[in-house]
Legacy VTK file of the C-alpha trace (Angstrom):
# vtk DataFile Version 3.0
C-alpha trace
ASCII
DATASET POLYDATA
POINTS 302 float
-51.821 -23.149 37.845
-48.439 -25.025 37.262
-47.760 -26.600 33.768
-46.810 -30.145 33.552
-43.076 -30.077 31.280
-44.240 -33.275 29.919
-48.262 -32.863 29.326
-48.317 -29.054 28.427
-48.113 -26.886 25.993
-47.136 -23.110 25.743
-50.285 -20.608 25.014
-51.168 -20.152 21.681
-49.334 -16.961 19.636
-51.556 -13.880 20.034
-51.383 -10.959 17.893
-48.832 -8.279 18.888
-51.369 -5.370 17.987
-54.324 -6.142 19.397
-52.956 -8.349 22.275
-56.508 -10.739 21.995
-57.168 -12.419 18.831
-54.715 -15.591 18.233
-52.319 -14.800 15.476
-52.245 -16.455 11.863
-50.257 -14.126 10.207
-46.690 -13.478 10.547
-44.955 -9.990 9.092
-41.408 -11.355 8.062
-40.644 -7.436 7.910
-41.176 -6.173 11.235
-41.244 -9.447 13.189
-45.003 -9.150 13.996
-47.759 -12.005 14.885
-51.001 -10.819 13.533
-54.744 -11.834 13.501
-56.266 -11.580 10.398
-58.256 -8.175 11.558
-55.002 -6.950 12.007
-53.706 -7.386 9.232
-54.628 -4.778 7.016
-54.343 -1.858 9.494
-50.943 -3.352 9.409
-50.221 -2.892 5.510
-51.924 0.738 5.609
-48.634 1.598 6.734
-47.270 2.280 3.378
-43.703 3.619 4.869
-42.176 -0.189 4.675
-42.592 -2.918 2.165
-43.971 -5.567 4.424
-44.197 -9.329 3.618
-47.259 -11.043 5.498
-47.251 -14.650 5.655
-49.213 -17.266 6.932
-47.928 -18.469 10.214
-47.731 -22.167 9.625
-45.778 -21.180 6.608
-43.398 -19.219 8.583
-43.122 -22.100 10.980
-42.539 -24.587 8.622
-39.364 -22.568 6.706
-37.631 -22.357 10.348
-34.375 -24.200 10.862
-34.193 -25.409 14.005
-30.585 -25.932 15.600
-29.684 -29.866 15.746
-29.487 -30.574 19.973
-25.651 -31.329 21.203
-26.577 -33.542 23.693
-29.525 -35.714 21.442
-28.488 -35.530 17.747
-31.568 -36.989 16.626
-33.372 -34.292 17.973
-33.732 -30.387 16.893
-33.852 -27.342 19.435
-37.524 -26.314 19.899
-36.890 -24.809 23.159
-34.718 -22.650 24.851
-33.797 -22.501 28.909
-33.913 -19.105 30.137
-31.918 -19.607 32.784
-29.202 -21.294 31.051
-29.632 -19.118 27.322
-28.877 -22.067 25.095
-31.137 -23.782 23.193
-32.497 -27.209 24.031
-34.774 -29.976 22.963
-37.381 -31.671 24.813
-35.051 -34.934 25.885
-33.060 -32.262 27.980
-34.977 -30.714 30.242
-35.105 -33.627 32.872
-31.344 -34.279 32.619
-30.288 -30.836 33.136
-32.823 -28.524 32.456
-35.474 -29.981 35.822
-37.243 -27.048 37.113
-36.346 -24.154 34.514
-38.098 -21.891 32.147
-38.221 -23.499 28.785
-39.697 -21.144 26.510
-40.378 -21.995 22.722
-37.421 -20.945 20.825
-40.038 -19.600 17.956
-40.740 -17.282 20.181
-37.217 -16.419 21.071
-35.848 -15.977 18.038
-38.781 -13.514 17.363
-37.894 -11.524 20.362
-34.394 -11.520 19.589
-35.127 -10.679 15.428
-37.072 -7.859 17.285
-34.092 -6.216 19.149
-31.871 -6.997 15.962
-34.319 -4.455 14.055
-33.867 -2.052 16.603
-29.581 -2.425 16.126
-29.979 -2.087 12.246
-32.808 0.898 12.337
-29.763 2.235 14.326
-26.867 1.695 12.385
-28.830 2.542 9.477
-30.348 5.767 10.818
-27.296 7.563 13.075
-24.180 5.106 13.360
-23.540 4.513 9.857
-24.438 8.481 8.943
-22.043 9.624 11.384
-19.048 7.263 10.451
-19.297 8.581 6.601
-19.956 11.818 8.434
-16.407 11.569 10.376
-14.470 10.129 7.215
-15.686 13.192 4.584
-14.503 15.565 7.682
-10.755 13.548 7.478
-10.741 14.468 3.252
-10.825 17.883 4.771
-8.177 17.143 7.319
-5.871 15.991 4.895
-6.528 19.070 2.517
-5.463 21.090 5.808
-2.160 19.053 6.474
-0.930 19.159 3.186
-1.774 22.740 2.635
-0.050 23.674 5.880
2.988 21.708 4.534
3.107 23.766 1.859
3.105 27.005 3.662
6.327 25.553 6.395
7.782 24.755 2.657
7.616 27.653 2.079
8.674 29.584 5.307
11.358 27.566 5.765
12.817 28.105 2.520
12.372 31.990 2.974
14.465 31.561 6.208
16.579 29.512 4.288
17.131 33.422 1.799
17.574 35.367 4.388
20.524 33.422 5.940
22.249 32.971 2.585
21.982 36.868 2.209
23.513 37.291 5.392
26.340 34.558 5.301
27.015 36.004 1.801
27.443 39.791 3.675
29.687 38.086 6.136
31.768 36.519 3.493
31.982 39.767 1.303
33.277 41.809 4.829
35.783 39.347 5.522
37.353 39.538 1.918
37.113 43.073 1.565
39.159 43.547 5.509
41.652 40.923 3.994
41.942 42.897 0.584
42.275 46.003 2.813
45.222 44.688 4.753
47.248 43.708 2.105
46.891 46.765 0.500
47.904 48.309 3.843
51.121 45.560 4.665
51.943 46.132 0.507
52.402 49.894 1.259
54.714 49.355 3.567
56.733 46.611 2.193
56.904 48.710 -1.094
58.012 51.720 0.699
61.000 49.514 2.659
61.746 48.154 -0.494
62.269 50.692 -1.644
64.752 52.794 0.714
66.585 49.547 0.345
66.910 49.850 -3.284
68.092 53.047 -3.177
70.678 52.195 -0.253
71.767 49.785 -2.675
72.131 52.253 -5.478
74.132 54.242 -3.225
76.578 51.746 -2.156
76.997 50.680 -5.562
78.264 54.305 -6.185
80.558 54.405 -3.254
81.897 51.094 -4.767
82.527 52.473 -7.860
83.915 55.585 -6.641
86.002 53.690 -4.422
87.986 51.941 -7.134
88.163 54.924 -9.300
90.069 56.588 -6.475
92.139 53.320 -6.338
93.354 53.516 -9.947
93.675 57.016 -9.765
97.432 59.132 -9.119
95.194 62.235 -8.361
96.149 63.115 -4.767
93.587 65.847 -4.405
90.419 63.292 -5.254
92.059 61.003 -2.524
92.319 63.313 0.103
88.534 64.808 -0.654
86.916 61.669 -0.284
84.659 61.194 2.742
83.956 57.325 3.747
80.400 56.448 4.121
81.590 52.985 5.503
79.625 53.725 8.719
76.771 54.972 7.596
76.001 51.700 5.797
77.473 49.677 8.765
74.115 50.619 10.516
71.817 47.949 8.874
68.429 49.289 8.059
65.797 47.591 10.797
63.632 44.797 9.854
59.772 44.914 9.301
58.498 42.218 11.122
55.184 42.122 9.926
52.730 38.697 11.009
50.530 37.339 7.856
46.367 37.744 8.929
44.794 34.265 9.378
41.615 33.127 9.002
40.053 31.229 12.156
37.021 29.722 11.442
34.471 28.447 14.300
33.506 25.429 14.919
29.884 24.905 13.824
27.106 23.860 16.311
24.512 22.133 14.815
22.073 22.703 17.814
22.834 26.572 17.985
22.042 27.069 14.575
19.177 25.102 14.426
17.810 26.945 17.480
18.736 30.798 15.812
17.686 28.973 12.268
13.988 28.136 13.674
12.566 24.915 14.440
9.212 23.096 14.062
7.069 22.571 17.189
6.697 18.991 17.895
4.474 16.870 16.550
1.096 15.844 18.882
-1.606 12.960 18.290
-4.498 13.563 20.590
-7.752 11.349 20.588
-10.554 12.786 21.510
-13.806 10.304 22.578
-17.220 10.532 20.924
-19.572 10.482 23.005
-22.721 8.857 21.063
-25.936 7.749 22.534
-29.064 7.052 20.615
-31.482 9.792 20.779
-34.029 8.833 23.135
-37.037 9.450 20.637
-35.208 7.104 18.164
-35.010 4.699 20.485
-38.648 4.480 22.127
-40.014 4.644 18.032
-38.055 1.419 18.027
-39.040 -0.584 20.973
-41.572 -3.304 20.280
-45.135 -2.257 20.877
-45.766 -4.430 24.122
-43.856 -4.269 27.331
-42.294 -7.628 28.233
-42.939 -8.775 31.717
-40.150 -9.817 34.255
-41.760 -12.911 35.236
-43.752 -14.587 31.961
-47.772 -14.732 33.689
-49.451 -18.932 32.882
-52.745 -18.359 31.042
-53.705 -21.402 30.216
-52.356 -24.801 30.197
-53.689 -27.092 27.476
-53.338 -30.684 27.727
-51.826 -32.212 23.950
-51.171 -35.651 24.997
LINES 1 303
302 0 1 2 3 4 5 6 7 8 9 10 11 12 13 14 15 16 17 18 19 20 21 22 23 24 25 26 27 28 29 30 31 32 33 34 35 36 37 38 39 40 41 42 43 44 45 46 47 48 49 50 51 52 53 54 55 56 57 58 59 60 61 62 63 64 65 66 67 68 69 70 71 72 73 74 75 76 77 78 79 80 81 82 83 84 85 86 87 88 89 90 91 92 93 94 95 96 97 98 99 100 101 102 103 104 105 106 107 108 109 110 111 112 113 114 115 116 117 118 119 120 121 122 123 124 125 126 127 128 129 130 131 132 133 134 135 136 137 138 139 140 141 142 143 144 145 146 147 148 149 150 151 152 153 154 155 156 157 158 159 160 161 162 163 164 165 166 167 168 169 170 171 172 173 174 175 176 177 178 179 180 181 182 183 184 185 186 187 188 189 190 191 192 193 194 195 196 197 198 199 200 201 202 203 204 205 206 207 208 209 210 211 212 213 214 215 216 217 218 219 220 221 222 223 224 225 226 227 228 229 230 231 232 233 234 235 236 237 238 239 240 241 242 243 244 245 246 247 248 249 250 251 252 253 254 255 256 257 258 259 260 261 262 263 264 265 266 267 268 269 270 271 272 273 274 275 276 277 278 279 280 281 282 283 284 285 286 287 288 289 290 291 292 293 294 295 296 297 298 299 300 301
């Protein structure tokens, strides 16, 4: 039987439980049409807080969407094939051969797959987001205790390289307090062979000029020049002053013999989450929706 758009009207609401009786009664809760035999094996389900209305009082509070193309007119229908919603003005002007459906029933279907987004967010997305952000508390906890403990290492490394730049600096100053001692020796020594050179020649002066003065012939003739013997110069100690040569310092070498930290790595990791099936099916609406919508009856209005 084919429904005339203009002389037609859709079948009446029947009750989503028992699929028969027409409904009256309207669940605002769980987005249910219900006959009144329905309705209290409906309420014996004490796990949700329902609110049952009359249907012509649910009807009545709806807001239908003002038309864009007729602003005079509201949106009681909506084209399937395009998904917007329409009035009745539009369907021979663009909507001629499509599947107006009454957008009552439309927003009820969609109302019934929005319960099925929030009984999941609700039940298993929103759990495991506060379930992800306690974990990171514990994350931080980690990083900031592991901090503590490179802190800690480093600055141990840190002791053990003052202890042994403080060894090296001890050895060198001890070998240069060892070869002065050494080059003092022998200075001293040279000095003093020298100074007693000195003492001698200042005898042999003296003596000199005593025998000059003097009219003793014998002294004269006994004397024995030492003239030559102090000709011969004593020989020089050449001796080259230690130096210090310090190395240049490589940053990169010592930071590679110091230690270093191993470089720092971000990796993300995806979640995979999927509704558990169970959850799901609990959730569907109790009918199956057809593909194609099946004409009962076609009642003419006027």
């Amino acid at each position: 039987m084919n429904m005339d758009q203009w002389n037609s009207a859709q079948d009446v609401v029947r009750c989503t439980l028992c699929q028969i009786s027409v409904a009256s009664m309207y669940c605002d809760i769980c987005y249910l049409h219900l006959c009144k035999d329905c309705v209290e094996k409906h309420l014996s389900d004490s796990s949700i807080v329902h609110n049952v209305v009359s249907l012509k009082q649910y009807l009545a509070t709806l807001n239908y969407p003002k038309c864009k193309k007729h602003p005079t007119k509201h949106c009681e229908l909506h084209c399937e094939q395009c998904d917007i919603p329409i009035c009745a003005q539009c369907i021979p002007l663009e909507h001629l051969g499509h599947k107006p459906v009454d957008i009552f029933q439309k927003v009820d279907d969609k109302k019934k797959v929005l319960q099925i987004e929030l009984q999941e967010f609700e039940k298993y997305v929103y759990p495991k987001y506060q379930e992800i952000a306690f974990n990171l508390q514990f994350e931080k906890a980690d990083l900031i205790a592991n901090s503590q403990i490179l802190a800690t290492a480093i600055d141990k490394q840190g002791e053990v390289w003052h202890r042994e730049i403080d060894n090296i600096i001890r050895n060198l100053k001890s070998g240069v307090e060892e070869m002065e001692s050494e080059q003092l020796f022998v200075i001293n020594k040279h000095e003093f062979e020298i100074s007693h050179t000195i003492s001698e020649i200042t005898q042999s002066i003296g003596e000199l000029k005593t025998l000059l003065n003097s009219n003793n012939v014998c002294f004269v003739y006994e004397y024995i020049s030492r003239n030559s013997e102090f000709r011969r110069l004593p020989p020089k100690i050449k001796m080259s002053l230690t130096n210090f040569r310090p190395q240049e310092i490589d940053t990169d070498q010592l930071i590679e013999q110091f230690g270093s930290l191993s470089a720092l790595c971000f990796t993300t990791e995806e979640q995979d989450y999927s509704m558990p099936t169970k959850a799901v099916e609990s959730s569907l609406p109790d009918r199956s929706l057809l593909d194609a919508p099946q004409l009962i009856i076609a009642l003419d209005t006027g």
